[in-house]
Structure formats: C-alpha cells, structure tokens
C-alpha positions as CSV (number, residue, x, y, z in Angstrom):
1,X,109.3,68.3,100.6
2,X,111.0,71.0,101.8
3,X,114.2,71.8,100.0
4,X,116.1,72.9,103.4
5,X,116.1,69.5,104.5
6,X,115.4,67.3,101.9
7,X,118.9,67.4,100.8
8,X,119.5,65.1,104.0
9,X,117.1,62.5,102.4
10,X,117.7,59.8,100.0
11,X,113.9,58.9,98.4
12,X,113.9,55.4,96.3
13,X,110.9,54.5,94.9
14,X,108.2,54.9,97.6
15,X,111.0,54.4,100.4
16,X,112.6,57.7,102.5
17,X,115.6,57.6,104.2
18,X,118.3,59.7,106.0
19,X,121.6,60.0,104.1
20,X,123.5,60.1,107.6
21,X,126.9,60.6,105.2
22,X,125.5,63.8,103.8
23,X,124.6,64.7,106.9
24,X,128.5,64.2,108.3
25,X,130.0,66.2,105.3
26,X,127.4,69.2,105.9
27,X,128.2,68.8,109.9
28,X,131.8,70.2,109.2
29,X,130.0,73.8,108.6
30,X,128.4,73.6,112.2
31,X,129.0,77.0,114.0
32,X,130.4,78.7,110.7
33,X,127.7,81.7,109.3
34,X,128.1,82.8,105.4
35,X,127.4,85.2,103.1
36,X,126.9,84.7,99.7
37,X,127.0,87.5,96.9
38,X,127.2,87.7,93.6
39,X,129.6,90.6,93.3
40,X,133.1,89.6,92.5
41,X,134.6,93.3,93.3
42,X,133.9,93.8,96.6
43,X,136.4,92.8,100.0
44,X,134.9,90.9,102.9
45,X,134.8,93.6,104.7
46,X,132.3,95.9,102.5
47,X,130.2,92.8,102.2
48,X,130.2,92.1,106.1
49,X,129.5,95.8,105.9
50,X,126.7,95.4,103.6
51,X,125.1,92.8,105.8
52,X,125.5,94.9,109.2
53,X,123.6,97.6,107.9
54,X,120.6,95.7,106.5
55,X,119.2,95.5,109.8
56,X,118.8,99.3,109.8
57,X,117.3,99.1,106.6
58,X,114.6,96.8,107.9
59,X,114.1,98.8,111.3
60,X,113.5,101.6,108.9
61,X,110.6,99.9,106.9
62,X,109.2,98.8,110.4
63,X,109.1,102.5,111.9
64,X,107.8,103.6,108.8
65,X,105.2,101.0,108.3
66,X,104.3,101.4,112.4
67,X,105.5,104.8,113.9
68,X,104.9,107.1,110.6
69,X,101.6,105.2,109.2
70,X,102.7,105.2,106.0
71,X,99.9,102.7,105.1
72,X,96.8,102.5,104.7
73,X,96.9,105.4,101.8
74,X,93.2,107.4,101.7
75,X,93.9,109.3,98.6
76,X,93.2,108.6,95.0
77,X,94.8,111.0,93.0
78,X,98.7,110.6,91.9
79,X,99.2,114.4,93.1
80,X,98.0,113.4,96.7
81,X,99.3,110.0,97.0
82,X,102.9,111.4,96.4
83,X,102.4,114.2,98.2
84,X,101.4,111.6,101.5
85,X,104.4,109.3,100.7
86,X,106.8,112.4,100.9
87,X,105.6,114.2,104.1
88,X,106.1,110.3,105.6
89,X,109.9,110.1,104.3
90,X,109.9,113.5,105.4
91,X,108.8,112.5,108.9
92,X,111.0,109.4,108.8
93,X,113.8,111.8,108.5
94,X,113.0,114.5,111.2
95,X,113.0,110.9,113.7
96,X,116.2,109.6,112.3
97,X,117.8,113.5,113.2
98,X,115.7,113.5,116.1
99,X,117.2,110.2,117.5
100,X,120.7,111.1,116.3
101,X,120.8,114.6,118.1
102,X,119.8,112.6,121.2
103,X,122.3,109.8,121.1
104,X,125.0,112.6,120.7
105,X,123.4,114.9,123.8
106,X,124.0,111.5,125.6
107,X,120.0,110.4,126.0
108,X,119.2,107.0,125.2
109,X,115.6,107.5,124.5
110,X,113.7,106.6,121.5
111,X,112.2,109.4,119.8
112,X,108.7,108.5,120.0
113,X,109.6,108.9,124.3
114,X,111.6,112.0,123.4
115,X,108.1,112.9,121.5
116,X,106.0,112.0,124.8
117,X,108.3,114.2,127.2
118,X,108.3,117.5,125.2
119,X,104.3,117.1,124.8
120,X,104.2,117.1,128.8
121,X,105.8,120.7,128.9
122,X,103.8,123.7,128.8
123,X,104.5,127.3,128.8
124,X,103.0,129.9,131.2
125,X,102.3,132.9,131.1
126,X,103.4,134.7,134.6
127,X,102.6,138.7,134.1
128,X,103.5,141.5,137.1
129,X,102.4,145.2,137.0
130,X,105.1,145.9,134.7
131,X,106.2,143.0,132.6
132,X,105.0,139.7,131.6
133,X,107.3,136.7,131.1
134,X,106.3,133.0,129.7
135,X,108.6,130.6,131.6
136,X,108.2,126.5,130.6
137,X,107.5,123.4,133.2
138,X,110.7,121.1,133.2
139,X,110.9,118.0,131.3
140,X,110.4,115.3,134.4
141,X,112.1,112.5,133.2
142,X,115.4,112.2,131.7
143,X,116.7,109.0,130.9
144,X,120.9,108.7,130.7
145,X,122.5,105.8,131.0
C-alpha cells in the first residue's frame, strides 16, 4: 500500500475500509500548502525564500544536463574528466550572464535564440580603391515584449 493514502484506510484482518473520520480531520488542510524544515533559526520568510529559488536550481540541472551536454562523459582519465565538467560550469555560466545581460537590455529571448540570431550575422568585407571596410548584416529578429 501506498503510504500517501493508506493513512485514509482502516485494514482489519483481511477487511479494507475508508476511515471517512480521518478523512474529515485531514479535509480541514484543503487549499493550505506547507513547508516543512528542520531548521529551527530561520523566519518564514527565508524558508519561503529557500523554496522560491529551488526551482532555479532545478532549471539549472535541466540546462545543464540538456543545453550544455554535460553527460554522456567520453574521457577516462581524472585530469580530463575534470577538465570537461569545468568548461560545462564554465559554459553554464557564460548563459546565465548571457541571459541576464539580455533581460536587462530589455530582450526576452532565451539564450540559446540569442545564440541562433548572432550565428545568422556575418561580416563583409566591402573594399574601394583606397580603403577597405568590413561592415556586419543586422540581426533580423528582435524579440521585446
């Protein structure tokens, strides 16, 4: 039995049954959400804190695990297998800056699109009789909301 809701369930002998009175005294938590910790120093606040930002933590391991293929590792020396693990943290960080610099410049792109636009524009090369100059195609799409 599952423990989430076998706590519901009274089991005699070879006989299960609902314990509907268990279920009214658990009822009077409907629509309330918890947070349990087992550090007696901090305020509500820094543990409501704590909570808000473990969902960057986990978008973090997802981007690194997807957008910086941090895994699978094809080295088998200690040296190497370090050395692959820091240039992905190293990575991870350049895209966190990345995306930061462009929420602050207003553009609400991800960095992986930011990525896409830049490897769109190209340099060229325009020379006259007496000079030559490089000048750069425009980024085409822009995306501000």
């Amino acid at each position: 039995m599952k423990p989430s809701y076998s706590k519901y369930l009274r089991v005699k002998h070879k006989e299960v049954s609902i314990d509907k009175e268990k279920i009214k005294q658990e009822s009077r938590w409907d629509g309330y959400f918890g947070y349990v910790t087992n550090n007696s120093h901090l305020t509500e606040e820094q543990v409501l804190g704590a909570y808000k930002m473990l969902y960057k933590i986990e978008e973090s391991f997802r981007c690194m695990k997807s957008s910086l293929d941090l895994r699978p590792v094809y080295h088998w020396t200690e040296r190497r297998i370090k050395g692959h693990i820091m240039l992905c943290f190293l990575s991870f960080y350049v895209l966190r800056v990345i995306q930061r610099k462009l929420t602050e410049a207003g553009l609400y792109i991800t960095a992986e699109q930011a990525i896409e636009e830049l490897d769109r524009v190209r340099a060229i090369k325009i020379r006259t009789e007496k000079t030559e100059v490089y000048a750069r195609t425009a980024a085409e799409r822009v995306i501000r909301y």
